[in-house]
TIDO-8054 format. One record per residue: residue number from 1; z, y, x of N, C-alpha, C in turn; residue in one letter. Coordinates in steps of 0.05 Angstrom, whole numbers, always signed. Example, Ala and Ser with C-alpha at 12.3 -4.5 7.8 and 13.67 -1.06 7.14 Angstrom:
(node 1, (+156, -114, +264), (+156, -90, +246), (+156, -66, +264), 'a')
(node 2, (+142, -45, +257), (+143, -21, +273), (+157, +1, +258), 's')
END
This chain:
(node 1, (+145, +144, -1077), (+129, +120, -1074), (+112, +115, -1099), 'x')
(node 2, (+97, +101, -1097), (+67, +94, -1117), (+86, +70, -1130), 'x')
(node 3, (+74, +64, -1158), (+82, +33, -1169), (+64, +14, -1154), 'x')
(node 4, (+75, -9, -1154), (+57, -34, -1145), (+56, -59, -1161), 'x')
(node 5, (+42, -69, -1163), (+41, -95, -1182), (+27, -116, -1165), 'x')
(node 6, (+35, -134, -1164), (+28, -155, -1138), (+42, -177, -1152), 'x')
(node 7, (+14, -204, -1137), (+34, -230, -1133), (+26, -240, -1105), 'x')
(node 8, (+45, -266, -1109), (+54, -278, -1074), (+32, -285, -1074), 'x')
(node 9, (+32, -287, -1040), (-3, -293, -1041), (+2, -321, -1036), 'x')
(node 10, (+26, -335, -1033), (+16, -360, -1038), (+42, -376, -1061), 'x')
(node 11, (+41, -405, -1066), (+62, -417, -1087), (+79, -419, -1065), 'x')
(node 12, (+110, -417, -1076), (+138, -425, -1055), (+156, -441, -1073), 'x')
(node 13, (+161, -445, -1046), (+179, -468, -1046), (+204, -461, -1055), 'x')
(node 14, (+231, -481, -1079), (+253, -468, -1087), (+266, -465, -1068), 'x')
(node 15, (+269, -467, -1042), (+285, -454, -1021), (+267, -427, -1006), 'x')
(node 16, (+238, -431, -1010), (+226, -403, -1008), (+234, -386, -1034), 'x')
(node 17, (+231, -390, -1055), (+237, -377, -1079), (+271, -354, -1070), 'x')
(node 18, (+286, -380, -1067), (+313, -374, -1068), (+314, -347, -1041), 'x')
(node 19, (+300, -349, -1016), (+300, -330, -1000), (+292, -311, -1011), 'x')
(node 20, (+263, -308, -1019), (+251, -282, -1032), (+268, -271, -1047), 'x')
(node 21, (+277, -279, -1067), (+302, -264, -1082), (+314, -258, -1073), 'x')
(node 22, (+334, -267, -1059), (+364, -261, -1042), (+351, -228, -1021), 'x')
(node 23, (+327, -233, -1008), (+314, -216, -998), (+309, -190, -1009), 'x')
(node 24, (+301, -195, -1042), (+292, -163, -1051), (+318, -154, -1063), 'x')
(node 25, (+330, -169, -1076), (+363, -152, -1091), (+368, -136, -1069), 'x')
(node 26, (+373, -114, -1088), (+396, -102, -1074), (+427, -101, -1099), 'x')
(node 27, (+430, -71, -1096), (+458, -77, -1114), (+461, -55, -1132), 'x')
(node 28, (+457, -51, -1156), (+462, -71, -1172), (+439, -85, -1179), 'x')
(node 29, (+433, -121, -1174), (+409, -137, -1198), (+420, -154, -1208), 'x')
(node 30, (+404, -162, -1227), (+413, -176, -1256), (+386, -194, -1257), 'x')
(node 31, (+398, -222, -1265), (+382, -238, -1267), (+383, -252, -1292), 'x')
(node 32, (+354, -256, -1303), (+354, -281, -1332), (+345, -290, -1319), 'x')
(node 33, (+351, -324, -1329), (+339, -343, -1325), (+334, -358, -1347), 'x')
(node 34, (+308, -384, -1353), (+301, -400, -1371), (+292, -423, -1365), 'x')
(node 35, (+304, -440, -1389), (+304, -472, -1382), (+289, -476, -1411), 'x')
(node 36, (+280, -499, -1405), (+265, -512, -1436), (+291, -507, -1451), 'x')
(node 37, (+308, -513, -1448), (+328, -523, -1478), (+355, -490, -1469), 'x')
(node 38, (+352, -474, -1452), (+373, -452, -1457), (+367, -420, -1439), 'x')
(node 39, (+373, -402, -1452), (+376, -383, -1433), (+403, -371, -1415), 'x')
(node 40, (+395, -365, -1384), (+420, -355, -1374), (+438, -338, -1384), 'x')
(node 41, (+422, -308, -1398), (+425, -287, -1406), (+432, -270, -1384), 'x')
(node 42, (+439, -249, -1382), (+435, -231, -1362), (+464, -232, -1337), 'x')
(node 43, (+453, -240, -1320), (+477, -248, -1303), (+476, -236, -1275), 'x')
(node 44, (+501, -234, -1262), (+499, -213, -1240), (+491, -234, -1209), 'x')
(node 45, (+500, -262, -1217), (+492, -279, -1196), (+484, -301, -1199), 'x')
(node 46, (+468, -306, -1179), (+448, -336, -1185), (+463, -357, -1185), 'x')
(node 47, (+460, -371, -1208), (+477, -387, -1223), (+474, -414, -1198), 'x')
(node 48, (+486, -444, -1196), (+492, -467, -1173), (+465, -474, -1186), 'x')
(node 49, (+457, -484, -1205), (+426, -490, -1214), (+407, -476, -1211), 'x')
(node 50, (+400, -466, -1195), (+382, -439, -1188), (+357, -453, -1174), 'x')
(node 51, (+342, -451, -1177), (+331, -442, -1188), (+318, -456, -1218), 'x')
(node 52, (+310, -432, -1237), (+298, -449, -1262), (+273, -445, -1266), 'x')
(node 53, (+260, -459, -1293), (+230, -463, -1284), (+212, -432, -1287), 'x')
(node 54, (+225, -417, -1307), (+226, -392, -1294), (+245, -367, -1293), 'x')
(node 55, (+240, -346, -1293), (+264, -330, -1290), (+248, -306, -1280), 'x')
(node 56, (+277, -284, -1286), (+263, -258, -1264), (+300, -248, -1257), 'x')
(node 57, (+283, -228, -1235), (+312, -212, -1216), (+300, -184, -1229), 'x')
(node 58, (+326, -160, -1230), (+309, -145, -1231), (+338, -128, -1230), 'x')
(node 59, (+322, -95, -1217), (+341, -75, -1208), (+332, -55, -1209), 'x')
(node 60, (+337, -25, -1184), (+327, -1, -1201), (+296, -3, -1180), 'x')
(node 61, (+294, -13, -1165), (+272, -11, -1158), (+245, -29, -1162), 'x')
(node 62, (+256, -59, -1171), (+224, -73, -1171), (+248, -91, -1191), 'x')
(node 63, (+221, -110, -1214), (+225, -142, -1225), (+211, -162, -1204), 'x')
(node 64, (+221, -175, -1207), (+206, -209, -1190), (+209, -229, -1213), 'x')
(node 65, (+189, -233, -1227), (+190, -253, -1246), (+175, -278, -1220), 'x')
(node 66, (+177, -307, -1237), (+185, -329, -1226), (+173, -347, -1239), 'x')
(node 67, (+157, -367, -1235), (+141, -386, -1260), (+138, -410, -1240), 'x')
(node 68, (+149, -437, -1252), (+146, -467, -1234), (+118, -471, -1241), 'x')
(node 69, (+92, -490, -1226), (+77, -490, -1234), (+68, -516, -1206), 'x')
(node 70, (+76, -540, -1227), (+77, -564, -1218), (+103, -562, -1194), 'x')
(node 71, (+108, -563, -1172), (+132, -561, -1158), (+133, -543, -1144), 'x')
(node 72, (+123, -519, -1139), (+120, -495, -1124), (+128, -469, -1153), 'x')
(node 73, (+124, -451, -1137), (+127, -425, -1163), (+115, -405, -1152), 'x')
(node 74, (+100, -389, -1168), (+87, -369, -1166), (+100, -337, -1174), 'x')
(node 75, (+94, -325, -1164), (+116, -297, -1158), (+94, -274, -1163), 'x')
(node 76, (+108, -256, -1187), (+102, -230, -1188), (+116, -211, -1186), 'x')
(node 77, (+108, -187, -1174), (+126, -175, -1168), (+119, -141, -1186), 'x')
(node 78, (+132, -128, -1200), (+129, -94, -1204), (+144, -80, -1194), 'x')
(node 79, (+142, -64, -1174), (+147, -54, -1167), (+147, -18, -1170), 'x')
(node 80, (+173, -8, -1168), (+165, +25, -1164), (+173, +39, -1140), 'x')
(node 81, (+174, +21, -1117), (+169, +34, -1090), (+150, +27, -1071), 'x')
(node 82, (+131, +19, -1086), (+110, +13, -1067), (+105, -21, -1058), 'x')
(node 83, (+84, -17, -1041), (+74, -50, -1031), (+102, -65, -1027), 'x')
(node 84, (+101, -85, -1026), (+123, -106, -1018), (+107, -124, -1003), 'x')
(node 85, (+117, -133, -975), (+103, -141, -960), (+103, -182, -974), 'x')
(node 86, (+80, -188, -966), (+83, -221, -977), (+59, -226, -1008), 'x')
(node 87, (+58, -193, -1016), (+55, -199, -1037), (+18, -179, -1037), 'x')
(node 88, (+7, -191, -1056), (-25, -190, -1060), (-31, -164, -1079), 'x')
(node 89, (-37, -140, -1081), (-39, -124, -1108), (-58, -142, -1128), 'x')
(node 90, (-51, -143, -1147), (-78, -157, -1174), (-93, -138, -1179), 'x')
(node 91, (-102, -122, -1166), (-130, -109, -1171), (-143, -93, -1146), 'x')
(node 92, (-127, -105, -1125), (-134, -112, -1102), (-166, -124, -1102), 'x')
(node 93, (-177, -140, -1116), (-207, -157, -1111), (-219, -140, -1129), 'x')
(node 94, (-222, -116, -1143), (-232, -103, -1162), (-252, -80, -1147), 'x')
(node 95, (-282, -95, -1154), (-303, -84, -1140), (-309, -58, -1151), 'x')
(node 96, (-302, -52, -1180), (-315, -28, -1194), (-296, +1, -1190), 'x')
(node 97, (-275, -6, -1178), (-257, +18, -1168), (-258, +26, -1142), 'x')
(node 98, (-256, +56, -1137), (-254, +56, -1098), (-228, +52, -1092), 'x')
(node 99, (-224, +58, -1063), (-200, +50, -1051), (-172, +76, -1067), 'x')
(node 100, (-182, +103, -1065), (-167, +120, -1073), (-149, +110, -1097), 'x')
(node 101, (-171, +106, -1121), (-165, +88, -1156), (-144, +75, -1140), 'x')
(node 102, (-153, +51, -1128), (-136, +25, -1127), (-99, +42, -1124), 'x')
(node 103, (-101, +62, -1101), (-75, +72, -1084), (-65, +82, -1111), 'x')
(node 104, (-73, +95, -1134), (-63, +113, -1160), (-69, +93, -1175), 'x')
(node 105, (-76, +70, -1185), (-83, +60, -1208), (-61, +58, -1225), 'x')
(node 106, (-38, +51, -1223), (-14, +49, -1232), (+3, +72, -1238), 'x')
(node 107, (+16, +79, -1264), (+33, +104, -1266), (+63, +84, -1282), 'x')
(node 108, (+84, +104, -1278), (+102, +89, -1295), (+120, +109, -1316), 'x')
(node 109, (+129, +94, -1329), (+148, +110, -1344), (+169, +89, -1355), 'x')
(node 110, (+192, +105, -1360), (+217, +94, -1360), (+237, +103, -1378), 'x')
(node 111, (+234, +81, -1396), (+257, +91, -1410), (+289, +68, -1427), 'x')
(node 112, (+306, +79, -1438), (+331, +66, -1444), (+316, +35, -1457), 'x')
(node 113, (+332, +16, -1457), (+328, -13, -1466), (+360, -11, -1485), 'x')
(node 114, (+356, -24, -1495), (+389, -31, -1516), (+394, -64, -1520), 'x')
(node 115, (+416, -75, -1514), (+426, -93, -1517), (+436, -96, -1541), 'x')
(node 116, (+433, -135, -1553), (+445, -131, -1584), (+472, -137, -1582), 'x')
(node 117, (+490, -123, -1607), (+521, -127, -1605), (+523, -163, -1605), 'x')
(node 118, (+543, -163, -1600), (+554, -201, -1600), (+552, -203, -1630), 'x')
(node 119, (+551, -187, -1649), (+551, -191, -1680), (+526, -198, -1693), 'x')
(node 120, (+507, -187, -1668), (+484, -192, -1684), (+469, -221, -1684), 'x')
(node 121, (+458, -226, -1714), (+453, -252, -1735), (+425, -263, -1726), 'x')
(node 122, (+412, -247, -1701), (+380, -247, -1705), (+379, -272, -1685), 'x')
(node 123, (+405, -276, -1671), (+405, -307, -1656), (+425, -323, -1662), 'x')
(node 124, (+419, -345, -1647), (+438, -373, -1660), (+459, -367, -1643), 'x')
(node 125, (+461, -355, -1619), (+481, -351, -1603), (+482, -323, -1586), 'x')
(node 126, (+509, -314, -1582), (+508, -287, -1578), (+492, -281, -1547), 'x')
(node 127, (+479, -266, -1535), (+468, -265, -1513), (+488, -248, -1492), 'x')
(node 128, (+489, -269, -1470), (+500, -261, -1456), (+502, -232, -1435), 'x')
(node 129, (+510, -207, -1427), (+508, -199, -1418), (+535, -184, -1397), 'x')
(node 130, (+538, -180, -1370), (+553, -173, -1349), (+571, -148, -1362), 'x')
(node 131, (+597, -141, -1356), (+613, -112, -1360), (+600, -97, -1344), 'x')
(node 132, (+589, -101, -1333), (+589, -84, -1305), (+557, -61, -1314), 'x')
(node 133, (+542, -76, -1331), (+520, -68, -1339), (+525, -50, -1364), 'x')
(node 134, (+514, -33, -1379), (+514, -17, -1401), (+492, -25, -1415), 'x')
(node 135, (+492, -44, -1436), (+463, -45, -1457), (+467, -27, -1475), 'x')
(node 136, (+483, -13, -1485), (+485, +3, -1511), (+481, +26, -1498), 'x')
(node 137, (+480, +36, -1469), (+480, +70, -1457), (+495, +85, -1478), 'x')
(node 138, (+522, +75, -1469), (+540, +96, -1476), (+565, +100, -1452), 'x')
(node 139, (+561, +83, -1432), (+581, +94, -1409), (+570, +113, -1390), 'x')
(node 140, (+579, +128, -1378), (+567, +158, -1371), (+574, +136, -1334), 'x')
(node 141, (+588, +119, -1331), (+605, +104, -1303), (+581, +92, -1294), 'x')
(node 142, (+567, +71, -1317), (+558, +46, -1305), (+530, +37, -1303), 'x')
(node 143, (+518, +27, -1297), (+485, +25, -1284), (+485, +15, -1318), 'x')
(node 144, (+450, +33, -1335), (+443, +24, -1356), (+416, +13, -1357), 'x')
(node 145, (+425, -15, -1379), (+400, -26, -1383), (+368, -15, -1389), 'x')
(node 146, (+351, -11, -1377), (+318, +5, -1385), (+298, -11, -1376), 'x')
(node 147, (+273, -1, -1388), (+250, -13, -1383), (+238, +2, -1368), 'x')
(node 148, (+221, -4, -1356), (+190, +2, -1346), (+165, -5, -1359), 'x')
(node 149, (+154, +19, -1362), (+125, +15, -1368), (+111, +13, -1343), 'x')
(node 150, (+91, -4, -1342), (+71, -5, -1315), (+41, -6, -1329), 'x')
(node 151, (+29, +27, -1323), (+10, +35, -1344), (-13, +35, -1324), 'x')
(node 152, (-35, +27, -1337), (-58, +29, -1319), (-69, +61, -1328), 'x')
(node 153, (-75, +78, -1308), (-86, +102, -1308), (-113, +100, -1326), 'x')
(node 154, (-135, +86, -1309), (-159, +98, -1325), (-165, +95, -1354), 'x')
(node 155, (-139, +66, -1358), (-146, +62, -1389), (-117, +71, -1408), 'x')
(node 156, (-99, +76, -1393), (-81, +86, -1413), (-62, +64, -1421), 'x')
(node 157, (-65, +35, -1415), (-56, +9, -1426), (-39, +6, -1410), 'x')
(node 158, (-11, -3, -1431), (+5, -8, -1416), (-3, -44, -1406), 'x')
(node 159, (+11, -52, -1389), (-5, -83, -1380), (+29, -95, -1368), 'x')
(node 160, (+50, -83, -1364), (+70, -101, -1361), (+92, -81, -1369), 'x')
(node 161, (+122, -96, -1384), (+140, -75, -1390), (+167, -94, -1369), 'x')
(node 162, (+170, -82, -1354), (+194, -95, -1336), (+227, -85, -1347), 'x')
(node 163, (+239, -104, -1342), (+272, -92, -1340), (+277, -75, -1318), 'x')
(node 164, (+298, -58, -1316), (+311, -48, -1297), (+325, -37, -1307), 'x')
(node 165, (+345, -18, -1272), (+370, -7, -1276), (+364, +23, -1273), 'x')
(node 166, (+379, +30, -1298), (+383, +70, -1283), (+406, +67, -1273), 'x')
(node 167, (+410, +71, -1243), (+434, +81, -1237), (+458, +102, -1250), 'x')
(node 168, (+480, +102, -1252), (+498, +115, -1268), (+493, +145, -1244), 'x')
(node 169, (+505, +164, -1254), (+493, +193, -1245), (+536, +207, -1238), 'x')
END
């Protein structure tokens, strides 16, 4: 499948929000969430306060980041299996590319993310993260923490770096 980068084509509602999510997880996703005054840190289920003003889901196949914007929220989605139905490509309205560009515009690459130990001083509080997850990639068992690059081809720029999971092998 091609990468995709898309948003909702329209603002939803936190009980539309809360579907869309529940809708794209599969298993294993991990969700942050953010409030003016705290973060979730990385958690395996949507917390009874769910939704927050923003947040993202994210797994081995797509992120859905999440932004309130007055009482609705607006939804992006990266994906690395392709269109997601609901959702708009952002360079979809881009007159100076043909249709082919648009289908390839996107390449990805992927690689390890690292989690900080509970020791480390660089926060006021240790960040939370699931057993079930690997941030240090050193269990050979368990789904590890990585990024995505979502690179635009003709210019080489990277333009979003998403979370995700490598499946354990």
């Amino acid at each position: 499948m091609s990468p995709f980068v898309g948003v909702c084509e329209e603002l939803l509602t936190e009980t539309e929000l809360r579907e869309l999510v529940e809708q794209l997880a599969t298993t294993p996703s991990y969700y942050f969430l953010r409030w003016s005054h705290q973060v979730s840190g990385i958690v395996e289920k949507l917390p009874d306060d769910f939704p927050s003003p923003e947040g993202q889901m994210f797994n081995c196949d797509r992120e859905l980041r999440w932004k309130c914007q007055s009482e609705r929220y607006s939804v992006l989605v990266l994906s690395n299996t392709g269109e997601v139905p609901g959702f708009k490509s952002i360079i979809q309205d881009r007159i100076d590319i043909g249709e082919s560009e648009k289908k390839n515009y996107w390449k990805t690459e992927q690689r390890p993310a690292y989690g900080y130990p509970s020791n480390e001083t660089r926060f006021p509080r240790s960040l939370i993260y699931p057993e079930s997850l690997d941030v240090r990639n050193t269990s050979p068992n368990q789904p590890k923490l990585a990024q995505r690059y979502f690179i635009a081809q003709p210019t080489a720029t990277v333009h979003f770096v998403a979370l995700t999971v490598e499946r354990s092998t």
